[in-house]
N, C-alpha and C positions, 0 to 999 in steps of 0.2 A: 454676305448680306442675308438678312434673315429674309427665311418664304413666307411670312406674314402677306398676306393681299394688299396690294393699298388701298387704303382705305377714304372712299373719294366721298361718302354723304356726310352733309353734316346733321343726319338723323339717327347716326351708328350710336348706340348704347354708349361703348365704352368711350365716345367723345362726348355727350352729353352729361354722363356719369361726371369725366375729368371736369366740365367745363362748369358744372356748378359747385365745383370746390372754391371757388374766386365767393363764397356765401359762408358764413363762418356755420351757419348753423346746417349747412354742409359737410362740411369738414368737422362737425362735430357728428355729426349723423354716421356718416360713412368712416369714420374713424381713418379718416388720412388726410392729407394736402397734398399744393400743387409746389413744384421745382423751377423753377421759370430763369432759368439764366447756363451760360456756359460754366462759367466761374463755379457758382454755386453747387450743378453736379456734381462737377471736377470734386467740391470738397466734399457733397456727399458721399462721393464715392471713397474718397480716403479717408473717411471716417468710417465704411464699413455701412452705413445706411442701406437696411434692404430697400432695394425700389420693387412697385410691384408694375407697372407698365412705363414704359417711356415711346414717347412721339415725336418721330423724327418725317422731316422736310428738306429731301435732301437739295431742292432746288435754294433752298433757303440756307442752307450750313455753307455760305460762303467764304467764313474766317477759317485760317490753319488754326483756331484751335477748336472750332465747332466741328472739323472735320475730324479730329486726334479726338476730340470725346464721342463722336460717331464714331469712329474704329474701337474706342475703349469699351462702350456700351457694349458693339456686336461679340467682343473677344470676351464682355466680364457676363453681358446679359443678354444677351442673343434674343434666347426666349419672351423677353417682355417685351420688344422692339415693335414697334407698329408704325409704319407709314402712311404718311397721309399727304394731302391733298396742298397746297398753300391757304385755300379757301378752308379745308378744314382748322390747319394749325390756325388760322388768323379767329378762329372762335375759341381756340384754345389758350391763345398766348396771353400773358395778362401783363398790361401797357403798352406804351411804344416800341418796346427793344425785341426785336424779333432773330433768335440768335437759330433758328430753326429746330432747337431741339428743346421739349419740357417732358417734365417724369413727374409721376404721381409715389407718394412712399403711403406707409402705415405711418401714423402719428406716432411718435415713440412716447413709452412711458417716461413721466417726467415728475416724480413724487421728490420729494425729500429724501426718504429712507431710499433714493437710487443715488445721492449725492456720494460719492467718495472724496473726500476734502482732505488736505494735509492739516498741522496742529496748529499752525501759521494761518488760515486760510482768511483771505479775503474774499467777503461778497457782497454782492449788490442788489439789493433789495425796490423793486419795482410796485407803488402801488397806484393806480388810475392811467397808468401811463395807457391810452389808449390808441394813439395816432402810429401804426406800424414802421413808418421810418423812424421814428423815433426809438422805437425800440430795435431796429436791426443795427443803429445807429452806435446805441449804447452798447449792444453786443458786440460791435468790431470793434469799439475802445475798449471794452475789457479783452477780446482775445489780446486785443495788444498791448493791455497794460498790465497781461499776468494777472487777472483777476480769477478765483479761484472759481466762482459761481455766479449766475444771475438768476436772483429766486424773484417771480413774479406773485404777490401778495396779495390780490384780487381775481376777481372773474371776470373785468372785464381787459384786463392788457391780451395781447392774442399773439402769443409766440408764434407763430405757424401760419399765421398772415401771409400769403404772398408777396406782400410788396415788404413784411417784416424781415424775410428770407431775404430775397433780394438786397433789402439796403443793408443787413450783417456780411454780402461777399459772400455769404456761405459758412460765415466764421457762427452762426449757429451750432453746428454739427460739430465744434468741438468747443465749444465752451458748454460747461458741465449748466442745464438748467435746471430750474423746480417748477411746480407750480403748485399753491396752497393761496388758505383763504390768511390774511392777513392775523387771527386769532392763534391759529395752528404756526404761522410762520415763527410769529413773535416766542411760541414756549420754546420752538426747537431751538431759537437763537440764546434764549435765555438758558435752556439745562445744556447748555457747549459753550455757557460761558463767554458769550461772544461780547465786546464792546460796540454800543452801538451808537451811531451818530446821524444824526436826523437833519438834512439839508432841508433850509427855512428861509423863509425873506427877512435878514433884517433881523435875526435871533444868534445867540452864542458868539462864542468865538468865532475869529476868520478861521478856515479853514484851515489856512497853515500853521495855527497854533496849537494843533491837537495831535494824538500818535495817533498813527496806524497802525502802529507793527502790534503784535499777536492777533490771536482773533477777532476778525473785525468786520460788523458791517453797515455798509454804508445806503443809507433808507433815501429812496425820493420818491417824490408824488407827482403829481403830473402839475401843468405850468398853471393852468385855469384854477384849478382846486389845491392843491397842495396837498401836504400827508393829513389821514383821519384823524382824529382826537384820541385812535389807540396808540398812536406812535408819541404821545405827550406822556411821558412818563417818567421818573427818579432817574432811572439807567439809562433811559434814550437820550443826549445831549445833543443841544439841536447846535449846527454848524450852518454858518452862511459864508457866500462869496461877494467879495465890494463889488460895489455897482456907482461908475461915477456917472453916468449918464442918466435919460429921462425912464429908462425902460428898466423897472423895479425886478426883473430877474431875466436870468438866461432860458436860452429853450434844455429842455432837461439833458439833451444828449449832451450837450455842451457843456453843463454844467458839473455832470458826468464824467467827463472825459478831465474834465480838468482837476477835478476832487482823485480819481483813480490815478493819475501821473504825481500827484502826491504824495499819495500812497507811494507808488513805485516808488519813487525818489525817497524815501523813509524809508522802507525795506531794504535797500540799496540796491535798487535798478538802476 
């Protein structure tokens, strides 16, 4: 076990420091975020994610697997380890799920030109999408429909959201991200030659009428607003999905998930 002290105030620096990461302009400040789940770790951690502190409760690590990533942590990260209090973790922990152990990382770089994509690649293009389960939502349908990337095309979707983390499982940390403003997104898709298809209420073909296969990417906006007026363009073909009921679109993840299982099924998933 690490000799770290425990850490019983909740006036200690480096819990106030963690606990205003739950503030995006936080987490953009301090250039890091919060890890808030068992699962989640688990995948940072086999993704190679440096952590730079983790806060363990050990009265709290009551599951055999919150206990296996408390042993993994002290064998991989000993040094960042810091105990604390229940009263301290409970100002730490962000929502209901209290699995006794959260970790702060560095924000990883997430440009474009860090993309490495196959010739084939498929990706998915996020713009306004602002509501963070929505977006960790989208990310666990692409880890699982083999989608090659998710580039976010505004300032305001927020990869690194904690509750974004959370609802991806952790499939965050290995599905390949970007972030760019939606002008910059649009040239790199265009000089890679990429096909792109623009999900719309009520516009183009159903969905299933169109390829996926070579480069390809697949644009949504968020349910309230939908995509800007830069994704209306010769190249961008807009795709809708039927809607027989009173409710004029799906929530994005969903819509999502079911456009990317298309794909798959075209590729030959």
């Amino acid at each position: 076990m690490s000799s770290a002290p425990l850490i019983t105030s909740l006036q200690n620096q480096r819990v106030k420091d963690a606990a205003k990461l739950r503030d995006r302009r936080q987490r953009d400040k301090q250039r890091r975020f919060l890890i808030d789940g068992i699962r989640e770790l688990d995948r940072a951690l086999d993704a190679k994610l440096m952590l730079d502190e983790a806060f363990v409760c050990p009265e709290l690590c009551g599951s055999d697997a919150a206990r296996q990533l408390h042993l993994r942590l002290e064998h991989e990260n000993g040094d960042i380890v810091q105990y604390v209090t229940s009263e301290v973790f409970a100002k730490l922990a962000f929502g209901e799920r209290c699995d006794g152990i959260i970790a702060t990382a560095p924000t990883p770089s997430r440009t474009l030109s860090d993309l490495k994509l196959p010739d084939d690649a498929l990706v998915c293009v996020l713009e306004n999408v602002e509501k963070p389960g929505n977006v960790g939502a989208i990310l666990r349908s692409a880890d699982a429909a083999g989608v090659s990337a998710v580039i976010t095309a505004d300032e305001r979707t927020d990869l690194f959201n904690p509750n974004a983390v959370r609802a991806s499982l952790g499939t965050i940390f290995h599905v390949p991200t970007a972030v760019a403003d939606a002008a910059t997104t649009l040239d790199w898709l265009r000089e890679r030659g990429f096909k792109m298809w623009a999900a719309r209420v009520g516009a183009g073909p159903l969905y299933t009428e169109v390829d996926y296969r070579g480069p390809t990417a697949l644009v949504l906006g968020s349910e309230a607003e939908g995509l800007s007026a830069r994704w209306w363009a010769d190249d961008i073909r807009p795709i809708h999905l039927p809607m027989q009921g009173r409710a004029d679109s799906l929530n994005v993840s969903v819509a999502a998930a079911v456009v990317f299982y298309e794909a798959l099924r075209q590729r030959g998933g």
